[in-house]
Backbone as CSV, one residue per row, in Angstrom:
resi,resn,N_x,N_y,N_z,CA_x,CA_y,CA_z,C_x,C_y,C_z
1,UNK,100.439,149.859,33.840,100.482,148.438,34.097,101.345,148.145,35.303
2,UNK,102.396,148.939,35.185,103.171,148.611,36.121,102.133,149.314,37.999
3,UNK,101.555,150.346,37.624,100.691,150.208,39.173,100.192,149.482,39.594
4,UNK,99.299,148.999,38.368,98.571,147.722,38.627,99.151,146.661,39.167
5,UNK,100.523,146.438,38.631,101.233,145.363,39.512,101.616,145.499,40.906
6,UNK,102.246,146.685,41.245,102.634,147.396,42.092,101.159,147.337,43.205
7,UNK,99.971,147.665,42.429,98.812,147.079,43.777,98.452,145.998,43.850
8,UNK,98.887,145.706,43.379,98.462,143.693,43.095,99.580,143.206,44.018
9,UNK,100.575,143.657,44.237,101.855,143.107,44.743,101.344,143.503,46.728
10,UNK,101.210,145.049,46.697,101.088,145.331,48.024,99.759,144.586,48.214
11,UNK,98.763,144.568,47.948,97.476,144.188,48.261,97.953,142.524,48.623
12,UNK,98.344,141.295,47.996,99.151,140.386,48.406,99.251,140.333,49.304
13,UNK,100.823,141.588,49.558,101.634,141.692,51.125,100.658,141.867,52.256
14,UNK,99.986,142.715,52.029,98.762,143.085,53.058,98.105,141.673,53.252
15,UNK,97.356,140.812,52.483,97.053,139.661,52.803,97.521,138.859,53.644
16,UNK,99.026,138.555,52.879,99.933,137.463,53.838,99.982,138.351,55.443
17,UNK,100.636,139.128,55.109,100.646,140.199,56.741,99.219,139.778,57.695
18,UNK,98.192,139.931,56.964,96.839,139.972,58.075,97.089,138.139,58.259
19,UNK,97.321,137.287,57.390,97.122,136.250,57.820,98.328,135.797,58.667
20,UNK,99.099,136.215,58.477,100.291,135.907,59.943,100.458,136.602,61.292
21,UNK,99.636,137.706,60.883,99.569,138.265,62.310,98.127,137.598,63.186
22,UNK,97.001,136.834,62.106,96.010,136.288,62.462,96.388,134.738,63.384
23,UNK,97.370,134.569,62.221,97.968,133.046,63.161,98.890,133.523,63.997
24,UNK,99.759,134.703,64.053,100.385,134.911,65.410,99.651,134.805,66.767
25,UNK,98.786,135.843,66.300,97.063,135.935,67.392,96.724,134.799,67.861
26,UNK,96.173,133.631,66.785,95.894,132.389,67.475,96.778,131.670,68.127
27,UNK,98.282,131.631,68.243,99.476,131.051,68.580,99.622,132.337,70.236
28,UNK,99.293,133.201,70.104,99.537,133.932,71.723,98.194,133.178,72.132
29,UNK,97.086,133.387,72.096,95.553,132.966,72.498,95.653,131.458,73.124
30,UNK,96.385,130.586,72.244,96.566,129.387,72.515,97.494,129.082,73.915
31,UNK,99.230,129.605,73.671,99.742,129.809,74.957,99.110,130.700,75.875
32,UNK,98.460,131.255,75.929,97.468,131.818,77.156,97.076,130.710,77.779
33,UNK,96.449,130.628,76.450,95.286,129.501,77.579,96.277,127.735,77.952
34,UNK,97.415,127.611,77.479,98.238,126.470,78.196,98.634,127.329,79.708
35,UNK,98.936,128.610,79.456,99.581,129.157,80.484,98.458,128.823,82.091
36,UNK,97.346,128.881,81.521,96.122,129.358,82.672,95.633,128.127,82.798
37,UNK,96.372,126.731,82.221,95.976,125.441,82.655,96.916,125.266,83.217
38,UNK,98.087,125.468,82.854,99.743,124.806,83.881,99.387,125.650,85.308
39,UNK,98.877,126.921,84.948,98.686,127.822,86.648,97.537,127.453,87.281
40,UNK,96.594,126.401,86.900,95.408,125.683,87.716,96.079,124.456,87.923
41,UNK,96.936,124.270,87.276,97.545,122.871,87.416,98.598,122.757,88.736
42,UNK,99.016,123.614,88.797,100.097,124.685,90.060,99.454,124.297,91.242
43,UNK,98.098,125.467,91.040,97.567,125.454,91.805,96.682,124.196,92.708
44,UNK,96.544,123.186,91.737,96.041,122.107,92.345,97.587,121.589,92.930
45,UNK,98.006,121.167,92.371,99.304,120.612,92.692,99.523,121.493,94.503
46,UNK,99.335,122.968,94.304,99.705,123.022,95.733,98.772,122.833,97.143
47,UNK,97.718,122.574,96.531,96.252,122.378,97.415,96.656,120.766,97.787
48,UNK,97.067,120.153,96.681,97.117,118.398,97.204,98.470,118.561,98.245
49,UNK,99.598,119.244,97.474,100.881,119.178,98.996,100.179,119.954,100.008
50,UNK,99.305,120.621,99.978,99.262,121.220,101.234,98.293,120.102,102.036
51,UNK,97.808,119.323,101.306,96.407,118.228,101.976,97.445,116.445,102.549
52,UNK,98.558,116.613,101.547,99.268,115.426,101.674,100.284,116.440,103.340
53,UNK,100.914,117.049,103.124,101.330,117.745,104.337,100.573,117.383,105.336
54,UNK,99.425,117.768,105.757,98.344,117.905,106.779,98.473,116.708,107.243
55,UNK,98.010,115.102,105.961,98.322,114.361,106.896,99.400,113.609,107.406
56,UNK,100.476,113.799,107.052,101.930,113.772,107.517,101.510,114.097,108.924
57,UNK,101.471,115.766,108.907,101.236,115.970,110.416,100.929,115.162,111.191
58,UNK,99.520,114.953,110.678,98.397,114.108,111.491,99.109,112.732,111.695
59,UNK,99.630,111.871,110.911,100.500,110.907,111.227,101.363,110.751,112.227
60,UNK,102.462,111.819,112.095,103.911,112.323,112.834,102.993,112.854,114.187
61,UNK,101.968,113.057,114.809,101.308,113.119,116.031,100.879,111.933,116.096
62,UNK,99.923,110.871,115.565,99.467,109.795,116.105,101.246,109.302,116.819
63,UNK,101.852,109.353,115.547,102.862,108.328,116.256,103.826,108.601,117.298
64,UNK,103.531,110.156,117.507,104.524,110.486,118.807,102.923,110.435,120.285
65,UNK,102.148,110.450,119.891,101.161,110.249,120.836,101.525,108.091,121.133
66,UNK,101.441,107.633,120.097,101.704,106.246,120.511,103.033,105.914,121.333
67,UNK,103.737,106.697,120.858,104.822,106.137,121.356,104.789,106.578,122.361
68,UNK,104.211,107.949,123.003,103.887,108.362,124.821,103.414,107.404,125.344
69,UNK,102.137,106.564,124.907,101.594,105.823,125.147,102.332,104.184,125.682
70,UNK,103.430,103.843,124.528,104.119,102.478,124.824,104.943,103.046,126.102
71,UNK,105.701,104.126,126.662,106.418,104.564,127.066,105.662,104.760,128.564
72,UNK,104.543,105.303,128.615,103.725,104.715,129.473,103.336,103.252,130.637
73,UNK,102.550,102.913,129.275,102.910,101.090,129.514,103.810,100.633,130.159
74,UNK,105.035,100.315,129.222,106.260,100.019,129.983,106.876,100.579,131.171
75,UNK,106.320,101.894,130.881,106.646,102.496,132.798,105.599,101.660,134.189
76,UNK,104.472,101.902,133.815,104.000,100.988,134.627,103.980,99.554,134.921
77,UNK,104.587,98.439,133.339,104.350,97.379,134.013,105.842,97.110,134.567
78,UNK,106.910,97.928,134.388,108.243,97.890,135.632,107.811,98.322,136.851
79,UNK,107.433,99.245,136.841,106.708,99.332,138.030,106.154,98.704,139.098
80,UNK,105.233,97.765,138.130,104.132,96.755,138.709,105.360,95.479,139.183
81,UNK,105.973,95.178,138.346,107.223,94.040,138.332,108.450,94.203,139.178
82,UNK,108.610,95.849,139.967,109.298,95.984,140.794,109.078,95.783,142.231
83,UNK,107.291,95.910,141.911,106.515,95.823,143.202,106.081,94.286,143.662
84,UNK,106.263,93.780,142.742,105.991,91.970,143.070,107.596,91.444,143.337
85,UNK,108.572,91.654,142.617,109.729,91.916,142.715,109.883,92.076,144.637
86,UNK,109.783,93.348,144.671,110.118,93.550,146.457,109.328,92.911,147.299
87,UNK,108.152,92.538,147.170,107.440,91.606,147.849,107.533,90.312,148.186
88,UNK,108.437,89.977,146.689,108.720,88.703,146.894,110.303,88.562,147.747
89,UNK,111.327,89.536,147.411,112.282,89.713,148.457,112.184,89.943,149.726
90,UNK,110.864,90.464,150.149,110.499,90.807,151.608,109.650,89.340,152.277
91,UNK,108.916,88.813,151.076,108.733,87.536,151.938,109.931,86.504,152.239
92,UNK,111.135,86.610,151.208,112.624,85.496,151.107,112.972,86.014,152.633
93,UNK,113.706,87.056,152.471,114.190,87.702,153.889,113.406,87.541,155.288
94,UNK,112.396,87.489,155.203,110.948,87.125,156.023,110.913,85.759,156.447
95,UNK,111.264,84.919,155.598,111.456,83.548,155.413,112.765,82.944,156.467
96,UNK,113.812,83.567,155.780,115.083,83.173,155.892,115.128,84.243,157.266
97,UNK,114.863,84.558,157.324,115.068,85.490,158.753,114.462,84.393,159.892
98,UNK,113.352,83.901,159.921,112.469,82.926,160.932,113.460,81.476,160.532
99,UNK,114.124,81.108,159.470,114.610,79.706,159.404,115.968,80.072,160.335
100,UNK,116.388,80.976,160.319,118.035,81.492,160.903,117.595,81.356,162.562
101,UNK,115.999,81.937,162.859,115.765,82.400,164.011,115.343,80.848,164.677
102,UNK,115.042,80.200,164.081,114.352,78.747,164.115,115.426,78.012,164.572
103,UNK,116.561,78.116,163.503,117.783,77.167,163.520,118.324,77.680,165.256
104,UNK,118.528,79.216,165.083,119.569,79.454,166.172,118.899,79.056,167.564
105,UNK,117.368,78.677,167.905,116.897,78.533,168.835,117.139,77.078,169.563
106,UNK,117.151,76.041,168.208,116.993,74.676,168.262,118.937,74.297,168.226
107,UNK,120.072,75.129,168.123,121.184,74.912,168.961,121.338,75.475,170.451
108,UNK,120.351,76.301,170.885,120.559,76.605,172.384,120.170,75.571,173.101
């Protein structure tokens, strides 16, 4: 009687054993497969910084291309404003040169 218990007892243990190593099994199987979604998840995650990066770039060039551009501009319209600028000092002097020459003629 007492074997009988004695296999009744291990046969049990053997049971519980297969069924916890069955749910151990499903408990690794499961973190696998979280593991191989967080590492697609990674992986997207680094495809979007690498796509959000890109257009940073692309930004951080428009705006150093614009700003060549204002830098430009403003070079030429000083430019343009230096040149109306002296023209208009060359006609004053031009002016005032013939009123001086005018005046000094009409005391001789």
């Amino acid at each position: 009687a007492d074997t009988a218990a004695d296999t009744a007892t291990a046969m049990a243990a053997d049971e519980s054993g297969a069924l916890m190593l069955h749910e151990i099994r499903l408990q690794a199987a499961q973190i696998a497969a979280d593991v191989d979604v967080s590492a697609r998840q990674v992986a997207d995650n680094s495809v979007a910084f690498e796509t959000i990066e890109a257009r940073l770039n692309q930004m951080e060039r428009r705006i150093e291309v614009g700003e060549e551009n204002m830098v430009r501009v403003i070079n030429q319209r000083f430019e343009s404003l230096e040149e109306k600028l002296l023209k208009v000092l060359a006609a004053a002097t031009t002016d005032m040169t013939e009123k001086v020459a005018a005046a000094t003629d009409s005391m001789r």
